[in-house]
TORNUDREN-915940 format. One record per residue: residue number from 1; x, y, z of N, C-alpha, C, O in turn; residue in one letter. Coordinates in nm, 2 decimals, always signed. Atoms other than C-alpha are relative to their C-alpha. Layout:
// TORNUDREN-915940
NUM_X_Y_Z_X_Y_Z_X_Y_Z_X_Y_Z_A
...
This chain:
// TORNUDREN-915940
1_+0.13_+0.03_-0.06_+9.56_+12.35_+8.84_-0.09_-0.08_-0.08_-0.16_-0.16_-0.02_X
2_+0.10_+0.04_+0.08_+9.35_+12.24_+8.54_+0.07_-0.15_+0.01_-0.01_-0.24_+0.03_X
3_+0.02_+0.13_-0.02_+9.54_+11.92_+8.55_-0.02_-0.10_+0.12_-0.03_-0.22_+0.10_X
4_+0.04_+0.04_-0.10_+9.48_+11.86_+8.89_-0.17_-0.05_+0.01_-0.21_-0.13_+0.09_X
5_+0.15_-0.01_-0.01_+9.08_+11.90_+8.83_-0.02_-0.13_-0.09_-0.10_-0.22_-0.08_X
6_+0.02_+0.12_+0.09_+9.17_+11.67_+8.53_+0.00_-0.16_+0.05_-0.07_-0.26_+0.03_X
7_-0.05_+0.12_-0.07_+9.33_+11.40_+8.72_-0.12_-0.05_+0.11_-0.15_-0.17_+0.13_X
8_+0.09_+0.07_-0.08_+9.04_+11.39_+8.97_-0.11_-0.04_-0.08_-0.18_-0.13_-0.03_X
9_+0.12_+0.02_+0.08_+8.80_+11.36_+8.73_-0.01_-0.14_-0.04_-0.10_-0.22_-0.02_X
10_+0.01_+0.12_+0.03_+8.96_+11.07_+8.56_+0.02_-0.15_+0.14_+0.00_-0.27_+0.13_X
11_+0.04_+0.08_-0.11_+8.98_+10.92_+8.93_-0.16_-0.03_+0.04_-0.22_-0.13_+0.07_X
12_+0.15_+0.03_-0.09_+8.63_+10.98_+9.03_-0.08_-0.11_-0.15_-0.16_-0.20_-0.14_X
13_+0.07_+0.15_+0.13_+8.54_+10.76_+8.62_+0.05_-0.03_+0.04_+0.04_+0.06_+0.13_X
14_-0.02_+0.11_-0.05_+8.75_+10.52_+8.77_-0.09_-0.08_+0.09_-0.16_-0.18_+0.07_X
15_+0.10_+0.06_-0.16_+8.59_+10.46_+9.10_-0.10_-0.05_-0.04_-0.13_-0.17_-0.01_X
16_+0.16_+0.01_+0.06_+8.24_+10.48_+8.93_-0.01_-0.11_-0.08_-0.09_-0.19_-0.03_X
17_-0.03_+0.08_+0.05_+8.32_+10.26_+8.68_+0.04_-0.20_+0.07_+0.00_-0.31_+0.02_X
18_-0.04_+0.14_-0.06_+8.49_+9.96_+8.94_-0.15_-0.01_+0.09_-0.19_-0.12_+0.12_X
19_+0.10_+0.02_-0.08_+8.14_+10.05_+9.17_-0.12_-0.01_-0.08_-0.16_-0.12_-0.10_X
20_+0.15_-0.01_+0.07_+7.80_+10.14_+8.97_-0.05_-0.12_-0.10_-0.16_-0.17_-0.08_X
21_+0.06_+0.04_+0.05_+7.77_+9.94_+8.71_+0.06_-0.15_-0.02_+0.04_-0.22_-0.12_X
22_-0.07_+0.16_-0.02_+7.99_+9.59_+8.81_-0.07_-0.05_+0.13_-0.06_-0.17_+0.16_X
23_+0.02_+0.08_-0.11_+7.83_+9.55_+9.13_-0.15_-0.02_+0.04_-0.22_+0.08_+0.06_X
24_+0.13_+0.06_+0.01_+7.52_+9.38_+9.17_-0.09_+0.06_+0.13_-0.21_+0.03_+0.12_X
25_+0.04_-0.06_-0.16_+7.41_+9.54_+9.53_+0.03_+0.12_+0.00_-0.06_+0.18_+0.05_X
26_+0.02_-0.16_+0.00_+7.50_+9.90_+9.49_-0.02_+0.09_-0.10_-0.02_+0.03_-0.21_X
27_+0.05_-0.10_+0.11_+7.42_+10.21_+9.29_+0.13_+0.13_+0.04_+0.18_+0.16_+0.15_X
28_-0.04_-0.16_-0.06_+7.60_+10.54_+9.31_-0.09_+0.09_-0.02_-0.14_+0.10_-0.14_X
29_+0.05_-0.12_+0.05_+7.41_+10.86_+9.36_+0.02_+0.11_-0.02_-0.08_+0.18_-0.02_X
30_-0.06_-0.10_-0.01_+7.60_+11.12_+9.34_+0.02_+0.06_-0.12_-0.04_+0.00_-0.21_X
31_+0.04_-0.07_+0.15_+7.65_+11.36_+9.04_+0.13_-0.04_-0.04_+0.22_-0.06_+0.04_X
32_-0.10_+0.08_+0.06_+7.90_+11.25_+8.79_+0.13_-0.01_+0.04_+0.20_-0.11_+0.06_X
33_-0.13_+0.00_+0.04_+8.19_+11.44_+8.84_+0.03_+0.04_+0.20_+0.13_+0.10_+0.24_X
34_-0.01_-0.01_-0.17_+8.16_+11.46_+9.25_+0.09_-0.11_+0.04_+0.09_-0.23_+0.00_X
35_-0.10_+0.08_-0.02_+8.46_+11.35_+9.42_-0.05_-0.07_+0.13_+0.05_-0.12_+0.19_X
36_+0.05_+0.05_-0.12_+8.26_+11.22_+9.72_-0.11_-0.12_-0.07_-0.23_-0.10_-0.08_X
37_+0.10_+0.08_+0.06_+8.09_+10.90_+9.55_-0.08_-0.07_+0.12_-0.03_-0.14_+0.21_X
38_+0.07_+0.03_-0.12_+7.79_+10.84_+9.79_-0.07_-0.12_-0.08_-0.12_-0.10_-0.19_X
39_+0.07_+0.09_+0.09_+7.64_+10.46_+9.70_-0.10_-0.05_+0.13_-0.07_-0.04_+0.25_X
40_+0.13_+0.03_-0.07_+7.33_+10.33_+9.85_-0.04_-0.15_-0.04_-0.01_-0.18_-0.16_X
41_+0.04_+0.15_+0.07_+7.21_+9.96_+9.79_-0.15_+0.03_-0.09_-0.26_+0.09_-0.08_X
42_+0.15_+0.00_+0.13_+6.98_+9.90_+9.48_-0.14_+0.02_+0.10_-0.15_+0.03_+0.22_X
43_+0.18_-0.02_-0.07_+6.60_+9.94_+9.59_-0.05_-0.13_-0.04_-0.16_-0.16_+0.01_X
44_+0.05_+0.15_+0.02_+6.57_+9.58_+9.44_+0.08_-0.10_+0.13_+0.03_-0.20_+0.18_X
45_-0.04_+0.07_-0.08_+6.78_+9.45_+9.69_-0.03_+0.00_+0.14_-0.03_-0.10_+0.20_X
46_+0.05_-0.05_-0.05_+6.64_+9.65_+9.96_-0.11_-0.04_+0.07_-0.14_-0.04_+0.19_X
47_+0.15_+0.05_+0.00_+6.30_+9.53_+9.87_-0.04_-0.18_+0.08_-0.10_-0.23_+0.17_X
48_-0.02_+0.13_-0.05_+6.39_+9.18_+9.85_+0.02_-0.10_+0.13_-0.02_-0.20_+0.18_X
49_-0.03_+0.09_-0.14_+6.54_+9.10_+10.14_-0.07_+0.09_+0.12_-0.05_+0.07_+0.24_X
50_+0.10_-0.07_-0.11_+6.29_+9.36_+10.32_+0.11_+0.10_+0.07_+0.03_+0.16_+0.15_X
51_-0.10_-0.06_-0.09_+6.59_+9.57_+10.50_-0.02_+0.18_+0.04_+0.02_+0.28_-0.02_X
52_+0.03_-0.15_-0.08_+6.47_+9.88_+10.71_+0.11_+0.05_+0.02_+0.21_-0.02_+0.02_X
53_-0.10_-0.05_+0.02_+6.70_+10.18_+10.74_+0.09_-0.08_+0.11_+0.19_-0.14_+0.08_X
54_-0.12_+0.11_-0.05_+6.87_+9.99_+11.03_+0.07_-0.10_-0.03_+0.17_-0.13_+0.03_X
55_-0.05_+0.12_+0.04_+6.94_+9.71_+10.86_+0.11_+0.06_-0.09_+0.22_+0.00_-0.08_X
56_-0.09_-0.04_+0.11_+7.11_+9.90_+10.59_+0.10_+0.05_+0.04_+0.21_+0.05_-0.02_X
57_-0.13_-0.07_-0.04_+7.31_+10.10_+10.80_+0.08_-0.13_+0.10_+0.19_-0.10_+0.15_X
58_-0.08_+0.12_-0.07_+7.43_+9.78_+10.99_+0.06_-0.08_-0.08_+0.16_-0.13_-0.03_X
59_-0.06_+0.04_+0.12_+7.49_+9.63_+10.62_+0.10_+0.09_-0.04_+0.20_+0.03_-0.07_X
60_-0.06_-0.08_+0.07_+7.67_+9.93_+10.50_+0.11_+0.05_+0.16_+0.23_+0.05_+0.13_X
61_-0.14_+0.05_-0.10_+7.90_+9.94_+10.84_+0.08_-0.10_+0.00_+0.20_-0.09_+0.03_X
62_-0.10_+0.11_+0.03_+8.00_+9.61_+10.77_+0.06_-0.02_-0.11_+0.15_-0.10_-0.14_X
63_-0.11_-0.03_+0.15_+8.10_+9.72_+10.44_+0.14_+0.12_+0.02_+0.24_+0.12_-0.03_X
64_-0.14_-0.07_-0.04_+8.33_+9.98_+10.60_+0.08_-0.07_+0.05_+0.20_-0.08_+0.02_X
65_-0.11_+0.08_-0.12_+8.47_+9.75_+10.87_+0.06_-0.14_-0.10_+0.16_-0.19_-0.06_X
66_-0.06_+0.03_+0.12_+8.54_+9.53_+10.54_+0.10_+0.05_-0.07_+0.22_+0.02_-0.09_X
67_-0.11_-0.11_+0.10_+8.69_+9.80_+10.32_+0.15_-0.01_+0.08_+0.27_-0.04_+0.05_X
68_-0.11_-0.09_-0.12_+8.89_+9.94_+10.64_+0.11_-0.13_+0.02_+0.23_-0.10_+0.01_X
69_-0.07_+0.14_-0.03_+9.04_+9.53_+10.71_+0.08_-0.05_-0.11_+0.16_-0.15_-0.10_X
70_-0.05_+0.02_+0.20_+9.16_+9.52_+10.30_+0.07_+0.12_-0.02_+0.14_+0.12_-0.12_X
71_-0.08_-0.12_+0.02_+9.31_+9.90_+10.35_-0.07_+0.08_-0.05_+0.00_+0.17_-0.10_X
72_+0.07_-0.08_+0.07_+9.05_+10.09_+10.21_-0.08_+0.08_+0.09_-0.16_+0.01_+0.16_X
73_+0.07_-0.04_-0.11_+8.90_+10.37_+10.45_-0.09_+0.06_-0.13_-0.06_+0.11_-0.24_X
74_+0.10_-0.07_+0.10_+8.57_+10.46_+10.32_-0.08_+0.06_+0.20_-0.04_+0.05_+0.31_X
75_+0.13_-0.05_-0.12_+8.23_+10.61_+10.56_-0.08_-0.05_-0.06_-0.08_-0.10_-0.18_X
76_+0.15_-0.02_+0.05_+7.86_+10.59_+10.60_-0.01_+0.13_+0.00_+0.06_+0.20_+0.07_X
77_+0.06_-0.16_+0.03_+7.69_+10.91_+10.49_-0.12_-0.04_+0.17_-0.20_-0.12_+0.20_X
78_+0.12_-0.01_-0.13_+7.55_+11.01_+10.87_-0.14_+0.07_-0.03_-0.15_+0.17_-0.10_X
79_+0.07_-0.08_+0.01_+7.21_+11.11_+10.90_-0.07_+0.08_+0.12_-0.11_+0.02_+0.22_X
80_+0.05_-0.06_-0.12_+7.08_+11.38_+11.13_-0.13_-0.06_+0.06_-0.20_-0.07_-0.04_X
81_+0.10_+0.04_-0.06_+6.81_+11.25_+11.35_-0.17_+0.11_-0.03_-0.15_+0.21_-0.08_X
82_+0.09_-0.09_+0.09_+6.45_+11.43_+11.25_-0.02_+0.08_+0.16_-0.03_+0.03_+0.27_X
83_+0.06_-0.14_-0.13_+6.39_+11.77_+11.49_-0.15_-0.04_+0.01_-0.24_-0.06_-0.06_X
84_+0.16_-0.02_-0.11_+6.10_+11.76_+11.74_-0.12_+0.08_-0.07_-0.24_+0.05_-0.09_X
85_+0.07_-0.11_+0.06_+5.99_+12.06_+11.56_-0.05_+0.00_-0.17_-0.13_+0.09_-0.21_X
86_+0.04_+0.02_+0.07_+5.97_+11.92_+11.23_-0.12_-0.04_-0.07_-0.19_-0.14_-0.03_X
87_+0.15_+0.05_+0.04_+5.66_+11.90_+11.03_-0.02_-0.15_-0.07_+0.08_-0.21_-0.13_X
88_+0.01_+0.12_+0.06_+5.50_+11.58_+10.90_+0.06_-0.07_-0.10_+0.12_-0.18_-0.10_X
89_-0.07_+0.04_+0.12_+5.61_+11.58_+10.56_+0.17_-0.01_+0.02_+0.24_-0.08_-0.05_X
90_-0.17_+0.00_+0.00_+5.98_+11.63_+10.67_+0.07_-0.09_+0.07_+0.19_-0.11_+0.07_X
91_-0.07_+0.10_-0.09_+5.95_+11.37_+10.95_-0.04_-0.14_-0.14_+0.03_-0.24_-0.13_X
92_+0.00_+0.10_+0.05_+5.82_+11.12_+10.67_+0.13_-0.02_-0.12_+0.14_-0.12_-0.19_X
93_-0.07_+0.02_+0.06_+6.10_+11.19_+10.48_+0.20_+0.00_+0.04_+0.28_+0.08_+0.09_X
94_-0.14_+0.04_-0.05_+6.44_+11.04_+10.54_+0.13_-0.05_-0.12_+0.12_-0.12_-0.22_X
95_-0.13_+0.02_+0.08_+6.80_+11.02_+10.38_+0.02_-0.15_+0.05_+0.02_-0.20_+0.16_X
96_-0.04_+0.15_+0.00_+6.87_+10.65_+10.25_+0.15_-0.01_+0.07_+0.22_+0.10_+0.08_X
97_-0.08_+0.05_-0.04_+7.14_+10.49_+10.40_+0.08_+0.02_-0.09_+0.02_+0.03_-0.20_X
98_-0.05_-0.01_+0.11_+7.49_+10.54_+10.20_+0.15_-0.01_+0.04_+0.21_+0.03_+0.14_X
99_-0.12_-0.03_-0.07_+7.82_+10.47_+10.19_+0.09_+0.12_-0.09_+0.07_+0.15_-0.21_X
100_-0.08_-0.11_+0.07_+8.09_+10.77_+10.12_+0.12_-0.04_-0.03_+0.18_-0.11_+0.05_X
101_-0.13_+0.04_+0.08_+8.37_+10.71_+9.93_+0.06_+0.18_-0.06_+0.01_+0.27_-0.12_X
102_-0.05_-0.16_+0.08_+8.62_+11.04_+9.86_+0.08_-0.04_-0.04_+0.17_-0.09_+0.02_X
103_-0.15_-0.01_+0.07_+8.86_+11.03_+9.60_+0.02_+0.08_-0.01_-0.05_+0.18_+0.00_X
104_-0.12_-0.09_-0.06_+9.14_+11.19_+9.61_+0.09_+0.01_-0.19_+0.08_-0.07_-0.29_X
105_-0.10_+0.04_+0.12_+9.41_+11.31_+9.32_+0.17_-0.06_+0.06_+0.27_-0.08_-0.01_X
106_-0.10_+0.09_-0.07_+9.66_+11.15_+9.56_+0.04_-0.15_-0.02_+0.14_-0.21_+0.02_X
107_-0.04_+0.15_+0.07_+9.64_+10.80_+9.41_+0.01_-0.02_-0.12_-0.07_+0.04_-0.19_X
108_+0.07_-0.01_+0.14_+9.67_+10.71_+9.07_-0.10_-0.04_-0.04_-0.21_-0.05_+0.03_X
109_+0.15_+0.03_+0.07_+9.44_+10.59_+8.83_-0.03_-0.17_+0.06_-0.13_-0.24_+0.08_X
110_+0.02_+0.16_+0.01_+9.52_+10.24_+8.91_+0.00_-0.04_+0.13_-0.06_-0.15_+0.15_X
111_+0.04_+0.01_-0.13_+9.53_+10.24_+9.26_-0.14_+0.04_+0.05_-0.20_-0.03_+0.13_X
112_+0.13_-0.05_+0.02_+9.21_+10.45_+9.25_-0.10_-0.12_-0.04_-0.20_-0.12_+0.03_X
113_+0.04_+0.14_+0.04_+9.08_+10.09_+9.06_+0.03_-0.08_+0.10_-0.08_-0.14_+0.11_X
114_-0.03_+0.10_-0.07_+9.22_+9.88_+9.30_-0.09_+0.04_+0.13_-0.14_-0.06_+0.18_X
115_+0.06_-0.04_-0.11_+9.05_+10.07_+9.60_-0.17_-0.02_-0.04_-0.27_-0.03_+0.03_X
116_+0.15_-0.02_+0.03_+8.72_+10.08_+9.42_-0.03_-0.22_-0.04_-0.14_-0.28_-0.03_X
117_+0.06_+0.18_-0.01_+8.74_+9.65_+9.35_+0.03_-0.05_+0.14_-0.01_-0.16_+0.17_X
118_+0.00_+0.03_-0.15_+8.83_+9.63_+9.72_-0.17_+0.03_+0.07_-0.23_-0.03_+0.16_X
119_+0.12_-0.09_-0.07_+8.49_+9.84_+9.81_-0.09_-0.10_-0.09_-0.18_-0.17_-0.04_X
120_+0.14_+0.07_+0.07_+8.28_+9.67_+9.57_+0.02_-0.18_+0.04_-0.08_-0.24_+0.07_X
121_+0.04_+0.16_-0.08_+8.38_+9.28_+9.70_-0.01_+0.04_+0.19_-0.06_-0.03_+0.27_X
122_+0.05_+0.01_-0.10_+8.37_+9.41_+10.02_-0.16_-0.02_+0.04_-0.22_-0.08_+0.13_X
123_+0.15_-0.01_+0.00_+8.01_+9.49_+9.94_-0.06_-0.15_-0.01_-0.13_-0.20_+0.08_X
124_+0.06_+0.12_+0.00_+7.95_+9.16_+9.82_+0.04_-0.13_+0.08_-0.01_-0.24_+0.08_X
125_+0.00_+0.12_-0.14_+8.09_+8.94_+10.10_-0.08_+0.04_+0.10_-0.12_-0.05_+0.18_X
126_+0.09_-0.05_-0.12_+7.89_+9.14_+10.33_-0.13_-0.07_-0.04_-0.19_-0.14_+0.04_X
127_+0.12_+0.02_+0.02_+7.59_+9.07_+10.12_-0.04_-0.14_-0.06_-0.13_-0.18_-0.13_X
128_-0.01_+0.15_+0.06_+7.66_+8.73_+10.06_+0.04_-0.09_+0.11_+0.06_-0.20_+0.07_X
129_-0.03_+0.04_-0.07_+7.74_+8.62_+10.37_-0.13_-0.09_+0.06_-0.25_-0.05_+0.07_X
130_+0.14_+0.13_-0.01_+7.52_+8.27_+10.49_-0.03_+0.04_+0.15_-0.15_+0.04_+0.17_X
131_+0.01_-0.01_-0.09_+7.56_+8.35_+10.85_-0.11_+0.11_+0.07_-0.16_+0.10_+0.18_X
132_+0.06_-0.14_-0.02_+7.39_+8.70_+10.86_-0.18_-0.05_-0.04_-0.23_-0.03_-0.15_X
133_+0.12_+0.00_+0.07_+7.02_+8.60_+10.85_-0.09_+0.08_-0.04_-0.19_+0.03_-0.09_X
134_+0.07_-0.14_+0.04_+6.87_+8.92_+10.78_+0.03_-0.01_-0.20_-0.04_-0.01_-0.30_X
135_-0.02_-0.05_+0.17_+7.06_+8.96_+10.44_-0.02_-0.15_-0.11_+0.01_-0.18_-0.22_X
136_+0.04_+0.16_+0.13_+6.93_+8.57_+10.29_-0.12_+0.08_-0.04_-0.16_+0.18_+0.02_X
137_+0.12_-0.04_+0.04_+6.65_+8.62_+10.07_-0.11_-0.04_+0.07_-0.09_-0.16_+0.10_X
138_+0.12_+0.05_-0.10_+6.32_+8.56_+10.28_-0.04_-0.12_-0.12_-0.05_-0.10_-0.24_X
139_+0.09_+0.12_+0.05_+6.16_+8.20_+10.18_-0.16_+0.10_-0.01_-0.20_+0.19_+0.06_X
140_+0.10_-0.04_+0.05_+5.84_+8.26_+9.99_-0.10_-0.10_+0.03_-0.09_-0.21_-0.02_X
141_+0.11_+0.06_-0.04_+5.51_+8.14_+10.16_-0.08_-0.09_-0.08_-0.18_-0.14_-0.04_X
């Protein structure tokens, strides 16, 4: 058992490793050793190109339907819609947009890498794409 916990472990540094801090458009936020790596787009990039939660989850679908086209099944983190009954403060607050990624101790280390540089250019053909005019940077007045 303990090397099984081990093995995921050094999967889930993998993953983290090929996504957080190589890819210019996402973040992970998830806690280190969580095998569910949930990433969200930077808040500079966010800002930049202005992108409301729809936008993001319309960005971050096209990063699945990417992944998914290269062999890589990943998700978006869904979010529940805000209850009627909800108070103010809880309707002003809303779960960022995110994608889920689960590793597994079913692949190795290096396939585990290979799935995580598939996810991360997926990210960046999405967000680099000329045709998509939402995700260009806004011209400055």
């Amino acid at each position: 058992m303990p090397e099984i916990l081990a093995g995921c472990r050094e999967n889930i540094k993998a993953m983290r490793a090929q996504l957080d801090p190589r890819s210019d458009w996402i973040t992970v936020t998830s806690a280190v050793d969580n095998p569910m790596v949930l990433c969200v787009l930077k808040p500079d990039v966010v800002n930049t190109r202005r992108l409301s939660m729809n936008d993001q989850e319309r960005v971050l679908q096209e990063c699945v339907d990417e992944c998914l086209a290269n062999g890589v099944l990943i998700t978006r983190l869904k979010a529940m819609p805000v209850a009627p009954s909800s108070t103010a403060k809880e309707q002003g607050w809303q779960l960022q947009p995110a994608l889920k990624v689960c590793v597994t101790t079913g692949l190795t280390k290096k396939e585990t890498e290979k799935a995580g540089v598939v996810i991360r250019h997926a990210v960046t053909k999405v967000m680099t794409r000329k045709a998509n005019s939402k995700l260009v940077v806004p011209p400055t007045a």
